[in-house]
Structure formats: C-alpha cells, structure tokens
N, C-alpha and C positions, 0 to 999 in steps of 0.2 A: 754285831748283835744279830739273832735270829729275829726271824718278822713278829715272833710273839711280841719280842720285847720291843721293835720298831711300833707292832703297833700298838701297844698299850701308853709308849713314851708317846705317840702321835693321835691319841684319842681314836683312833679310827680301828674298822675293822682287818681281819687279815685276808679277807677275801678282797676289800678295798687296795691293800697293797698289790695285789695279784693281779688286778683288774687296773692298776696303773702301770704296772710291767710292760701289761701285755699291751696297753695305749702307746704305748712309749712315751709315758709322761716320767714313769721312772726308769733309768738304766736297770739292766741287768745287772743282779749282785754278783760277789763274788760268790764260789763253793766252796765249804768246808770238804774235809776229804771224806768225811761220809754222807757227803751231799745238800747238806744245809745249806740256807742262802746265807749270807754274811751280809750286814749290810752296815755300812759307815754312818758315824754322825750328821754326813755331806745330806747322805741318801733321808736322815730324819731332818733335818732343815728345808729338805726338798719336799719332804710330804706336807710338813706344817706350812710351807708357803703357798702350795694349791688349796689346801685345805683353807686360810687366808683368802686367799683369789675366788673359792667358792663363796665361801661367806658372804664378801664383796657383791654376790651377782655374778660373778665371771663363769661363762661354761667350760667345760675339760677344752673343749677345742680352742678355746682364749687363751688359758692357764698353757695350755702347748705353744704356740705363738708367744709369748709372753716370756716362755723358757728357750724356746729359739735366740729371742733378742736378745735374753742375757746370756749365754751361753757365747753368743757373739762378742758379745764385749768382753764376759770373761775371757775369752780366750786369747785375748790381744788383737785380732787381728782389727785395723783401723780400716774404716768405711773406704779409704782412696786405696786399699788393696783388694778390697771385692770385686766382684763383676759387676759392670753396669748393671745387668738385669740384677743379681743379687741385690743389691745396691740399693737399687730401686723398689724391690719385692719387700726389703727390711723397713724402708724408709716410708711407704706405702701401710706397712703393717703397725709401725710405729704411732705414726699419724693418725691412722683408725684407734689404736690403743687409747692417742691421748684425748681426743673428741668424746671419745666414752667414757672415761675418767671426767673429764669436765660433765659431761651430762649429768653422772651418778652424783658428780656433785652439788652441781644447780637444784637435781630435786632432792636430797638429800637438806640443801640448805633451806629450801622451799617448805619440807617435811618437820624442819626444825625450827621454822617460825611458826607454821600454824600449831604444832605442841605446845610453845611457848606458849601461844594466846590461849591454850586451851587451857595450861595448866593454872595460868596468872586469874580465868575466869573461876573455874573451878579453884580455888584457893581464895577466891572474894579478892584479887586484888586488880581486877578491873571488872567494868559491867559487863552484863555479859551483851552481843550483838546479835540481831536477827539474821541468819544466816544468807537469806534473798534480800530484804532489802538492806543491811548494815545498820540498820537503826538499833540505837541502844536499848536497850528495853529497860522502864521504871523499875 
C-alpha cells in the first residue's frame, strides 16, 4: 500500500510516517518501480502499535526500546545466545519497561477509584465528603 493509504488505514498523518522512517521506528519500505513507497500490513500493525504505546504515555524513545525487545524475540534468537552485555542491556531495559507498566498502572487504578467516588457522589449514591477533612457533609 502507498503511505496515503498506510496513513489513512493508521489514523495518522503522512508526514508522521516519514518522520518515523527517518527515527527508525519504521523500516524502510520497499519501492515500487516508479518509486513509491510500498508498505506491508507488517509495516501498518507497526504504526498502530506506537500509536498505542503513545496513547499509553510511552515517548518515540520507549515505543523504539519496546520494538527492539520484540524484534528480539521475534526473531528467535534466545537470551543464552546473546552476549553477556546484550543480554544484560535487553534485560536491563525490559525491567525498566516493566516498573513503568506497573507505575501507569497503580495511578491509573488510583485514578479510577477517586472517578468512582466521584461519580457514585454526583449521581446521589453516596454523600458527598469534605475534601480536607473526610467528613461527610448533611
């Protein structure tokens, strides 16, 4: 598919595809023989999943880290054949990955209790509370 249609199927702009090219968050398409980019379904799963990772909170520089590790995995190769340092640099970056994952989630779940009370207030199905000292108010 040309980038129009990449990015119309991936909600984003075409200078957005261009500008993750040049990151190296997406490969380089193929060419058509009048020089079009060609790009795979691979290549729009790819965009919808940064675009994902953005949503999330994740910066381009996460979303690249992020595509490294899997990129690893896909490709078979198993951690007891990397290098030490790779090894370590993957497992290193993993670990930070998954710290931050739990954090977005703790205030996420944090974010979705105080809505709850807010909503259960404002809908009269509990009283409402004074925000300093917790007292219910008449």
């Amino acid at each position: 598919m040309r980038i129009s249609e990449l990015a119309k199927s991936a909600q984003v702009n075409v200078q957005t595809l261009r500008f993750y090219e040049r990151s190296g968050l997406l490969p380089a398409p193929a060419r058509t023989r009048s020089g079009y980019r060609d790009y795979s379904s691979s290549d729009l799963e790819r965009v919808k999943f940064i675009r994902s990772c953005q949503e999330l909170g994740f910066t381009l520089k996460d979303v690249k880290e992020v595509l490294e590790l899997h990129r690893v995995l896909a490709s078979g190769e198993r951690a007891s054949n990397l290098k030490p340092k790779a090894q370590a640099r993957l497992l290193l970056a993993a670990d930070r990955r998954l710290s931050l994952i739990d954090e977005k989630l703790r205030i996420l779940m944090q974010m979705k209790r105080e809505m709850t009370i807010l909503v259960e207030t404002l809908s009269g199905r509990r009283p409402p509370l004074c925000p300093v000292s917790g007292v219910r108010w008449a």
